[in-house]
C-alpha positions in Angstrom: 87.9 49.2 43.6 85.4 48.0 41.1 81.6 47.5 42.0 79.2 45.1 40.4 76.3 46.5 39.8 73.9 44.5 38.4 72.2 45.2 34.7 69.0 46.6 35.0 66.5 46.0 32.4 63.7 49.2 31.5 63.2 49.2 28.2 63.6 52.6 26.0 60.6 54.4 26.9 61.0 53.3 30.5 64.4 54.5 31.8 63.7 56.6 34.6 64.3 60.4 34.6 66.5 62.2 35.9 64.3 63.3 39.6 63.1 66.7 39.0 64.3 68.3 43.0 68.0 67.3 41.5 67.9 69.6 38.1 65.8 72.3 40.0 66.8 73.3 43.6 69.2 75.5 44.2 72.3 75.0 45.9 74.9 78.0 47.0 77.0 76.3 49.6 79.5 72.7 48.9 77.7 70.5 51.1 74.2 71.5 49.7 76.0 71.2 46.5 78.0 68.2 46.9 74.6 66.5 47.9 73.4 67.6 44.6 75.9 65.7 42.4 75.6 63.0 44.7 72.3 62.3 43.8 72.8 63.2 40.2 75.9 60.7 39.7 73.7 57.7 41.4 70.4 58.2 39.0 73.0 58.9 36.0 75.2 55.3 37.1 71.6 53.3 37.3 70.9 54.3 34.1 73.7 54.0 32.4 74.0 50.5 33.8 70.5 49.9 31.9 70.5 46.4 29.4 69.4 49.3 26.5 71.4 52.3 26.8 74.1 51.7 24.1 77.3 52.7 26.7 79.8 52.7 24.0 78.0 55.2 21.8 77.2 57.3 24.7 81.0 57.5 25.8 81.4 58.7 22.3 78.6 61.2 22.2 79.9 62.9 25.7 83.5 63.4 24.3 81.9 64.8 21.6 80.6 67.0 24.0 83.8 67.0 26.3 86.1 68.2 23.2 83.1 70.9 22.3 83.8 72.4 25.7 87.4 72.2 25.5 87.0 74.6 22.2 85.7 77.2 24.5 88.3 76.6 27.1 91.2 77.4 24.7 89.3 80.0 22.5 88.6 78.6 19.5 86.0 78.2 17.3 84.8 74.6 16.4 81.8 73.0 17.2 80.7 69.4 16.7 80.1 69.7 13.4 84.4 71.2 12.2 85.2 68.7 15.1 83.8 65.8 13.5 85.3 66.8 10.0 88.3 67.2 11.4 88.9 63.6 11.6 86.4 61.8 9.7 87.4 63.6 6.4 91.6 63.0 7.3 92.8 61.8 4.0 96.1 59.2 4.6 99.5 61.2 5.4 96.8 64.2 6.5 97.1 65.7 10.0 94.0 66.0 12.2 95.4 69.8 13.5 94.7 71.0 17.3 91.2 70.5 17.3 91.5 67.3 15.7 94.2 65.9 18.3 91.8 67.0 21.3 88.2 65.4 19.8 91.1 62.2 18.8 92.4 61.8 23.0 89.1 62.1 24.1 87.7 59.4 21.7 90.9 57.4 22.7 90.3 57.9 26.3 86.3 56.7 26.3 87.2 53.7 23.7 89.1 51.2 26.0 89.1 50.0 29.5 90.8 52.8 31.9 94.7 52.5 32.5 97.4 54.3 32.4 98.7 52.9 28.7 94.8 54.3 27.5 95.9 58.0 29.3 98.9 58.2 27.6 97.4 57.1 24.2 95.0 59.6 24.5 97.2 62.6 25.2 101.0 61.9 24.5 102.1 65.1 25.0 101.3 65.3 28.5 103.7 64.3 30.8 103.8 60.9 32.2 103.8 62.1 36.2 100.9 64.0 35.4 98.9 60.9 33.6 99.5 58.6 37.0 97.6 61.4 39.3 94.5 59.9 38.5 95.2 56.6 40.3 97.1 58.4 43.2 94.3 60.6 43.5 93.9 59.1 47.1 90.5 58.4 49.0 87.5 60.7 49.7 84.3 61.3 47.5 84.1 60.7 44.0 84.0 64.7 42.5 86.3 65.4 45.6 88.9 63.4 44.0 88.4 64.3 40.4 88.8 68.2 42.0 91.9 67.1 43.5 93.6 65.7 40.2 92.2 68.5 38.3 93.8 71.3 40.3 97.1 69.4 40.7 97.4 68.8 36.8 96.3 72.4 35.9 98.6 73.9 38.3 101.6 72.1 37.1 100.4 72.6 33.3 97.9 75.7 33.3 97.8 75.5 29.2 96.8 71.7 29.2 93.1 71.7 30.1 91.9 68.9 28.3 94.2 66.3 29.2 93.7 68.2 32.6 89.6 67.1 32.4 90.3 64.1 30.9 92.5 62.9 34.1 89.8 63.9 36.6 87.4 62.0 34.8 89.3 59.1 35.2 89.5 59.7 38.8 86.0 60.3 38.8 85.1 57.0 37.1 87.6 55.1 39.2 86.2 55.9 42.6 83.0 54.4 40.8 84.0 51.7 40.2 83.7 52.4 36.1 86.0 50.6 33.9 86.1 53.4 31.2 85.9 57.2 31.6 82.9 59.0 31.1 83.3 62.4 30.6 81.8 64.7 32.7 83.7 67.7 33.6 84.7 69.3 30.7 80.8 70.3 29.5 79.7 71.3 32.9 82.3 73.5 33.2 82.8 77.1 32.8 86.1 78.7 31.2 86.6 80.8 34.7 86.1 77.8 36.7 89.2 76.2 35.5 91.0 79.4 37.2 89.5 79.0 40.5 91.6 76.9 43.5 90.5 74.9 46.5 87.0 74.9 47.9 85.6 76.9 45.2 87.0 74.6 42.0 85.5 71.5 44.4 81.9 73.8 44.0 82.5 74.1 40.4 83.4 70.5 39.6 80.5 69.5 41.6 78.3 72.1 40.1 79.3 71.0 36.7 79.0 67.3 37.4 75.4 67.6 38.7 75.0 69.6 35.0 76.4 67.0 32.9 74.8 64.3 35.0 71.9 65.4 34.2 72.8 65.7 30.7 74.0 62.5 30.4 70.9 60.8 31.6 68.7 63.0 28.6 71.4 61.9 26.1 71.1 57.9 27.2 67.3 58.1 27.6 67.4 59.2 23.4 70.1 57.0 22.5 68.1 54.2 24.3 65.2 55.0 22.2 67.5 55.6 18.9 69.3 52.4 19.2 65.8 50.3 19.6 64.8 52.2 16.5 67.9 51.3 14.6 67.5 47.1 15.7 64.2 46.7 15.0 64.6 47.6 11.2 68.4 45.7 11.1 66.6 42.3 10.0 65.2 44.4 6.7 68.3 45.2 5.6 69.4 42.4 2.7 73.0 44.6 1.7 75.8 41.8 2.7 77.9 43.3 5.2 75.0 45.3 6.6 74.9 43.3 9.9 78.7 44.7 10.8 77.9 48.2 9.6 74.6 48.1 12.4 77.3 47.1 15.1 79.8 50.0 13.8 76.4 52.8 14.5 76.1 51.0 17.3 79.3 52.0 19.0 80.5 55.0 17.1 79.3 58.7 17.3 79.3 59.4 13.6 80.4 57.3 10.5 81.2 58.1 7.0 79.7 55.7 4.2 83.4 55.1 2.9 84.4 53.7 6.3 81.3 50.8 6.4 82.3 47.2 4.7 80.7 47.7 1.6 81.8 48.7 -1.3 81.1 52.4 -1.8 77.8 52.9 -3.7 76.3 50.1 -1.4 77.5 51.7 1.8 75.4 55.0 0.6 72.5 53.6 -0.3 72.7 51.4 2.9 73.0 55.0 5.5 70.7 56.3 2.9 67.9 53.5 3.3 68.8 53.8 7.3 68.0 57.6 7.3 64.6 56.9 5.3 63.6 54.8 8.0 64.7 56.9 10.3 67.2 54.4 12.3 70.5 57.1 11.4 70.2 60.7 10.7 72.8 62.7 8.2 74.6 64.9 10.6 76.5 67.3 8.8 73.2 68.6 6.2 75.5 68.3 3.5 75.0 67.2 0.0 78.8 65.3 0.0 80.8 64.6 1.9 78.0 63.3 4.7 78.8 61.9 7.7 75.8 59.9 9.6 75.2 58.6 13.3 72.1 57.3 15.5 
């Protein structure tokens, strides 16, 4: 069922923050927990529904943060950073690798509307029983039902967590009403939670949703604030094409000066005039090879 919710308007430096009883008491049982995350998911949907916060970019940024976690989950080693690389530097013919093909399904799942074609986009190698859970995920709370999917997708495929996260945060946003996925689980989960069963993966899931709830909120409130930055200088900028390269920072978690419409020394100096007033940062501290993002 989708719910309209209507597009509130705060301003950058207004957005409200995250009620300070929700990130500080301390829960140990479900239903003290579960009220938690309630509470949590509500603040995070009003502001996220907010006329500034750039949602696309922040869909990014969390599966950014979604294939970070999954890293952990299957022991290796990248961060953002090798992530990042991992795609943006792919030359034609080149092959992203396994950390590549996670951060690429979780930037395919967050791009587009939610449906089943998007899931099995995303992650192809996942069978296609296990990619229709999410809309049979049946009726009760929100975090209930992404538990629900995620249990019945890990116990069928122990070894595929992140499609396994990916599916019960598309639960999750459907019994919000959200037309894309946001994710949520994967960074407010721990590596031993994705071993528990029953009541205590529901307290996990709604442990780790109040976390990146939370999270999420902090990480709009700045990109609110970043994105304001970056159109109030736009109208300086005189490089033709710039206009189309703002939209691209708007929506995208990092971008290489190569993949702008410019020509190539133009698209430098243009994230390199962007970083001096400090609408973009350089994200990588490199001297080549740079990569830049709000």
């Amino acid at each position: 069922m989708k719910i309209d919710v209507p597009m509130l308007s705060h301003g950058p430096d207004t957005l409200p923050p995250m009620p300070s009883w929700v990130s500080s008491r301390k829960a140990d049982t479900l239903e003290d927990m579960a009220f938690l995350s309630g509470a949590a998911l509500a603040h995070l949907y009003l502001v996220v529904n907010s006329a500034e916060v750039p949602r696309a970019l922040l869909r990014e940024r969390l599966a950014l943060r979604a294939a970070e976690a999954c890293m952990t989950f299957t022991g290796r080693s990248e961060r953002s950073g090798e992530l990042r690389d991992a795609i943006h530097l792919l030359r034609p013919g080149d092959l992203p690798g396994p950390a590549g093909d996670i951060y690429l399904g979780w930037r395919r799942a967050v791009e587009r509307p939610l449906s089943v074609k998007i899931l099995q986009s995303a992650f192809p190698d996942v069978e296609a029983a296990m990619i229709v859970r999410w809309h049979n995920a049946g009726t009760g709370a929100p975090v209930t039902r992404a538990a629900s999917v995620l249990e019945a997708v890990l116990t069928e495929a122990p070894r595929a967590e992140a499609a396994a996260l990916a599916l019960a945060d598309a639960a999750l946003a459907q019994a919000l009403g959200w037309d894309h996925v946001v994710p949520l689980m994967a960074a407010g989960l721990k590596p031993a939670d994705l071993n528990k069963r029953g009541e205590e993966l529901r307290l996990a899931c709604h442990r780790g949703v109040r976390v990146s709830s939370i999270e999420g909120v902090r990480l709009a409130t700045d990109l609110a604030r970043r994105v304001a930055r970056l159109n109030a200088v736009a109208p300086k900028l005189r490089a033709k094409g710039a206009g189309a390269a703002v939209i691209m920072f708007l929506t995208r978690d990092a971008i290489a000066p190569a993949a702008l419409p410019l020509a190539d020394r133009a698209a430098r100096r243009l994230c390199e005039r962007l970083v001096e007033l400090k609408a973009v940062r350089e994200v990588t501290g490199r001297d080549t090879f740079r990569l830049y993002g709000v």
